[in-house]
N, C-alpha and C positions, 0 to 999 in steps of 0.2 A: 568385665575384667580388664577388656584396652583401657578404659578410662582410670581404672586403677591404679595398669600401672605406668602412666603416662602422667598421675598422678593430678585428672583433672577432676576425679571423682571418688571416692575412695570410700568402703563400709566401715558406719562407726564399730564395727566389731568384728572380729574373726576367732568360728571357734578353733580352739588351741587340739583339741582332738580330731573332728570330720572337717575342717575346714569351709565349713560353713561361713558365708560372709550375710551380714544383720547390716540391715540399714534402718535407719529412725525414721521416726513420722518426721521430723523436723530435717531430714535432708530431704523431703518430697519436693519442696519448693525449688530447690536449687536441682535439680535432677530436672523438674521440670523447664525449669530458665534453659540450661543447657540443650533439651532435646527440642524449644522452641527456638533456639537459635541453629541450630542443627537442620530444622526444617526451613530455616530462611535462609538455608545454604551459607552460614558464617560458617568459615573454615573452624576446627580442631583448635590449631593455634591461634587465632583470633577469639576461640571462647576461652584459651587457656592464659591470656596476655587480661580480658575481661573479668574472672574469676580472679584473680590474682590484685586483682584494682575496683573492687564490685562498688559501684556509688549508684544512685537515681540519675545525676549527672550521664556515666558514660554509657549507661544501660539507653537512656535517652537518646544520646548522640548515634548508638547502634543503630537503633529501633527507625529512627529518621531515615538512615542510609539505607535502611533495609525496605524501609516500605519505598523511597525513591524507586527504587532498584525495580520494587515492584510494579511501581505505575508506569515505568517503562516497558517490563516487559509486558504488562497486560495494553498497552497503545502499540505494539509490538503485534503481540497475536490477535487483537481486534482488526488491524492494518493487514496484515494476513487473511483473516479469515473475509473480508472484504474482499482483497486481490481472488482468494478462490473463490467465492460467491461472482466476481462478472468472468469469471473463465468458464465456470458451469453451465452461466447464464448463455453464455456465447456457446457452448458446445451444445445447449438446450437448442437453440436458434438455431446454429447449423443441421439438426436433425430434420426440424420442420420447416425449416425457411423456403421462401419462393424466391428464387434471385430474381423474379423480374416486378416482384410488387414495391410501391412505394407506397408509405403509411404517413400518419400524425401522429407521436407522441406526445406525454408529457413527459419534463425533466427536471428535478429538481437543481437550485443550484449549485454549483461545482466552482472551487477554489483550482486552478492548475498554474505549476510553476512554468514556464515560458522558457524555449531560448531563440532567438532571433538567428533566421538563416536567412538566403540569398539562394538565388536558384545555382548559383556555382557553387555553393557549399557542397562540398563531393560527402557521399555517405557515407565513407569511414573520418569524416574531420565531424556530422553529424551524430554519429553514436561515439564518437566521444567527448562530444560536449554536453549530450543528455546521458549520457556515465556518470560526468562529472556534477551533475546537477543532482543526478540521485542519492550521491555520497554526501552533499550539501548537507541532505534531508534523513542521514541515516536510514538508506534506504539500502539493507546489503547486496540487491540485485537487480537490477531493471527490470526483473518481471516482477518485482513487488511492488509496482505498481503499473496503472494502464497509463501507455502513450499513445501519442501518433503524430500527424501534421496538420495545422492550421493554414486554408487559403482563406483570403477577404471575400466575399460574395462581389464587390467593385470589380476586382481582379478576374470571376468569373463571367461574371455578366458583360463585360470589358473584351474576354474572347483569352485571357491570358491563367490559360489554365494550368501552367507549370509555373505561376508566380506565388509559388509558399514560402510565406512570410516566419512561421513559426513551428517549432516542434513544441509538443505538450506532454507534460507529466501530470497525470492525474496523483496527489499523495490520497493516500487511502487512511489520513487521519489529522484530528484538526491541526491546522496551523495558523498563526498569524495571519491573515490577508496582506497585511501593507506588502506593497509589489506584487502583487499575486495576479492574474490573469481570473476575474472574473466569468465565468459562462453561465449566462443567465440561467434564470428557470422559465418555463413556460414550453410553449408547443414546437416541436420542429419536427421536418423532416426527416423522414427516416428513409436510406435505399441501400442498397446494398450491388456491388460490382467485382465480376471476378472476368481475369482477362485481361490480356496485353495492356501494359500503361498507356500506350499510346490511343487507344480507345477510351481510357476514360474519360475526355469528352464527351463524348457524345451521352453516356449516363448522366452526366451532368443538364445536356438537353433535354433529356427524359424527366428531369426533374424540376426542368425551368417550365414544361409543357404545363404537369404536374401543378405546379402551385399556380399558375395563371388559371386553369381551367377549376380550380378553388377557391377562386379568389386569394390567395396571400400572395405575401412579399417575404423575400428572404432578404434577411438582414446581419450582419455582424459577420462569425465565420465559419465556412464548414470546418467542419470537425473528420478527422480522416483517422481512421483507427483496424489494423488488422485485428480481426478476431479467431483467425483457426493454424495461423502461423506456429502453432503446438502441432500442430497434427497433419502439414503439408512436408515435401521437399522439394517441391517445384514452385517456382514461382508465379506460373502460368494458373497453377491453382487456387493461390493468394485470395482472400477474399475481403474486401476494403468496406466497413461502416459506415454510411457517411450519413453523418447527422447537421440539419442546419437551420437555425432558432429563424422562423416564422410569426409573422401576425397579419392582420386581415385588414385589407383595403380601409 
């Protein structure tokens, strides 16, 4: 009856007594045109500017914008439902985890956007310049995707373990490569540290112990990533991922 009397849909008949309203077999098409544009969330006045000018033409031109629309928002909640797939992963880990073991994984590899810091770069000129990288990437919030901080394995093995060269945004859907920070795939270390910055050091020693007494070498960069920063308020509790791509003598 809105459609009626809005005048985007109207019955070829009305009885003149009970007010019965008749529609034909032959309005079923266009009844149906409008509730599938209805369902691609084209507004009211956009199917009523559409019926009003109906061609294959602009019906096409819609149907384009709409399915865009669409593939955005389905790389949208695919990039979402990723982001919640390594939060779960990470609060699965924090239930069983041993913070004093180191492991081998595998890892596939990972495309991340880069921004170049300096150990003076203070941590509020930090989060907002990986803000501003997120927005690059239509990314509405920094937790939609995983970061953290990039040191060189040179840098640690060197003794200079406050020399982070990089922050990282993992995007949690494909993008171009060109410029993009590569991180390989293949085997790395895994450990895990919680506990005054200034100590982390020596976790670091732990895991140079680690790959000697295995034979590898660490090579390219760790990777430093909070995973329970959802569910702390102390910093002391903080618990830091550190992941660093390995191979064998």
């Amino acid at each position: 009856m809105w459609y009626d009397e809005i005048g985007l849909f109207q019955p070829a008949a009305i009885h003149p007594e009970n007010g019965y309203r008749y529609y034909s077999y032959y309005q079923s098409s266009i009844l149906e045109t409008i509730l599938l544009l209805r369902e691609l969330n084209v507004s009211v006045h956009e199917i009523q500017i559409f019926m009003k000018n109906r061609s294959a033409a602009s019906l096409e031109r819609l149907l384009q914008e709409k399915i865009e629309e669409l593939d955005q928002n389905i790389l949208h909640l695919k990039a979402v439902r990723k982001t919640l797939s390594n939060h779960h992963e990470n609060m699965k880990t924090l239930l069983t985890m041993d913070l004093s073991e180191i492991s081998i994984i595998e890892k596939e590899e990972s495309c991340f956007v880069t921004v170049d810091i300096t150990p003076d770069t203070s941590f509020d000129k930090q989060v907002e310049m990986i803000t501003a990288e997120t927005k690059k990437y239509q990314l509405h919030r920094l937790h939609d995707a995983s970061y953290g901080t990039m040191i060189s394995v040179n840098s640690l093995y060197s003794g200079h373990f406050e020399d982070y060269s990089k922050l990282f945004i993992e995007i949690p859907f494909p993008i171009q490569k060109t410029g993009l920070h590569i991180q390989p795939g293949g085997k790395y270390i895994r450990a895990f540290y919680k506990g005054k910055w200034d100590s982390l050091p020596l976790r670091y020693q732990d895991i140079f112990h680690y790959a000697d007494a295995h034979g590898f070498i660490l090579y390219g960069f760790s990777y430093e990533m909070g995973i329970n920063e959802n569910v702390v308020d102390r910093i002391e509790d903080y618990i830091v991922q550190i992941e660093i791509p390995v191979k064998t003598e």
